[in-house]
SEVEX-533364 format. One record per residue (C-alpha): residue in three letters; x, y, z. Coordinates in steps of 0.05 Angstrom, whole numbers, plus 32768, in hexadecimal, padded with zeros to 4 digits. Example, Ala and Ser with C-alpha at 12.3 -4.5 7.8 and 13.67 -1.06 7.14 Angstrom:
 paro   xx   yy   zz
  ALA 80F6 7FA6 809C
  SER 8111 7FEB 808F
END
This chain:
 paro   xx   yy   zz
  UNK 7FA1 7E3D 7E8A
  UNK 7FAD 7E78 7EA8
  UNK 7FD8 7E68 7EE5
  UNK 800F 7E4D 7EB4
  UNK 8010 7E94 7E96
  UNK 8011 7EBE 7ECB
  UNK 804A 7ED1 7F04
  UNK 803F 7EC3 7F3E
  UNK 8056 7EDD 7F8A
  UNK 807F 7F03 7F5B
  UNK 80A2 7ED7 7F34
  UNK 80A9 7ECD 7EEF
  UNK 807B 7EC2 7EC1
  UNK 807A 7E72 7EAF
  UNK 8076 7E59 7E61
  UNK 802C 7E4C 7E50
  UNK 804E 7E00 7E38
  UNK 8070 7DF7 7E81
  UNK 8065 7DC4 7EAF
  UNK 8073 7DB9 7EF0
  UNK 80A1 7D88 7F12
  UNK 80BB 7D81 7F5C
  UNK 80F1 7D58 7F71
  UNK 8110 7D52 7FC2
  UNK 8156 7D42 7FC4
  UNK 815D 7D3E 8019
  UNK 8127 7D3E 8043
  UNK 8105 7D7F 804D
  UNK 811D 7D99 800F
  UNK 80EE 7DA3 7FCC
  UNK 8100 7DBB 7F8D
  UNK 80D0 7DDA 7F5E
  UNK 80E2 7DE5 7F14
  UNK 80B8 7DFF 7ECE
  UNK 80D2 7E23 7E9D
  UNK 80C8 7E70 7E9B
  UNK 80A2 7E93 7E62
  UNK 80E8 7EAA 7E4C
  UNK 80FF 7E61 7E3E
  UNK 812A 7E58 7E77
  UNK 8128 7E24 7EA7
  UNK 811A 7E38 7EF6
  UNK 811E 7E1A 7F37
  UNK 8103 7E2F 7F77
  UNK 8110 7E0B 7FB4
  UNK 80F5 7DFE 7FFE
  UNK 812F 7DF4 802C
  UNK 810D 7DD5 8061
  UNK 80BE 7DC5 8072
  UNK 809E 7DFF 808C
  UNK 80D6 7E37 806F
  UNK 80BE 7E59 8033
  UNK 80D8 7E4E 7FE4
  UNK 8112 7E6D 7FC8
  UNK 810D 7EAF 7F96
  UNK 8108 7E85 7F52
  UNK 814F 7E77 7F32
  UNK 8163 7E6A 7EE7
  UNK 8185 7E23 7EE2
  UNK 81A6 7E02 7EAE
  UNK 81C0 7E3B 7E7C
  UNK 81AC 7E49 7E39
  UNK 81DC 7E1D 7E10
  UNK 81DA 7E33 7DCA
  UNK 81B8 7E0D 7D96
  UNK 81C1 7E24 7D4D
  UNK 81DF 7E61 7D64
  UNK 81A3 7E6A 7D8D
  UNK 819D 7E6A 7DDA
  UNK 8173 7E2A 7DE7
  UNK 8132 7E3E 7E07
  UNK 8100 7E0B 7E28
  UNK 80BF 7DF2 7E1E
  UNK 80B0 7DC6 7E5C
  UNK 80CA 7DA1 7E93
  UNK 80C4 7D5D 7E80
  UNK 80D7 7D29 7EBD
  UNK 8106 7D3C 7EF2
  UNK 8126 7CFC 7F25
  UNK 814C 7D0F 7F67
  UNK 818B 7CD3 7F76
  UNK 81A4 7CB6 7FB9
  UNK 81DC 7CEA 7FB9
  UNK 81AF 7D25 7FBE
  UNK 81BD 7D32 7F70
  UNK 818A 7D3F 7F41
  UNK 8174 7D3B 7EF1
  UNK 8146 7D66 7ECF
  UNK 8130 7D54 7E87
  UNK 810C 7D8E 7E60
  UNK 80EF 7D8F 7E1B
  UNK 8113 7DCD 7DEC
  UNK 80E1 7DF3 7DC5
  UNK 8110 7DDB 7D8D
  UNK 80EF 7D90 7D9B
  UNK 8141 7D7C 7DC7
  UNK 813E 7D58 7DFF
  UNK 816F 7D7A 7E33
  UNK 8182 7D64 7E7E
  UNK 81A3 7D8E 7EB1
  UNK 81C3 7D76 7EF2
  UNK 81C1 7D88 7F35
  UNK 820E 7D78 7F61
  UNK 8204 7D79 7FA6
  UNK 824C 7D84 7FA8
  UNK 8254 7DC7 7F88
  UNK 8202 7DD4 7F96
  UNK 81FE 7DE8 7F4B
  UNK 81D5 7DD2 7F18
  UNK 81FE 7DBA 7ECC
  UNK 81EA 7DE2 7E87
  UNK 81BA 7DC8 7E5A
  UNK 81D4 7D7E 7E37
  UNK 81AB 7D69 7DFA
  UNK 81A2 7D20 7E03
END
């Protein structure tokens, strides 16, 4: 399909194997994430109903995996928890399941864990 191929508004370009998940972790707020073309794994995010989404943002680093930065097939299920924190579990194109975490403490998301 071509709307998983091509940027859009400007973005990047998202892998033609990406899904799409969305996850709110306070009210108002929506997260977006797919994985880019590139194999990285991006997040754009509403703030608040009616304000527009965030410029999309590479999450989750590029752990190395046989010496080889781990890039990403797909988004696979993503969960948001009473504490405003939030999992992500993506597929590797190397077949690796891999979760990254969102800390409403430090507002960052964690690197890439094979689980």
């Amino acid at each position: 399909d071509a709307t998983h191929t091509a940027a859009v508004g400007g973005g990047p370009a998202l892998s033609s194997l990406s899904r799409i998940a969305a996850l709110s972790r306070a009210a108002g707020l929506l997260d977006v994430l797919a994985v880019a073309g590139t194999g990285e794994l991006l997040v754009t995010s509403r703030p608040a109903v009616g304000q527009p989404f965030t410029a999309p943002a590479v999450v989750g680093g590029a752990p190395l995996v046989g010496g080889v930065p781990l890039r990403l097939a797909r988004v696979e299920s993503c969960v948001s928890l009473a504490d405003g924190s939030a999992v992500v579990a993506a597929i590797g194109r190397e077949g690796g399941t891999w979760l990254t975490r969102f800390d409403p403490g430090t507002s960052t998301w964690s690197t890439l864990e094979p689980i």
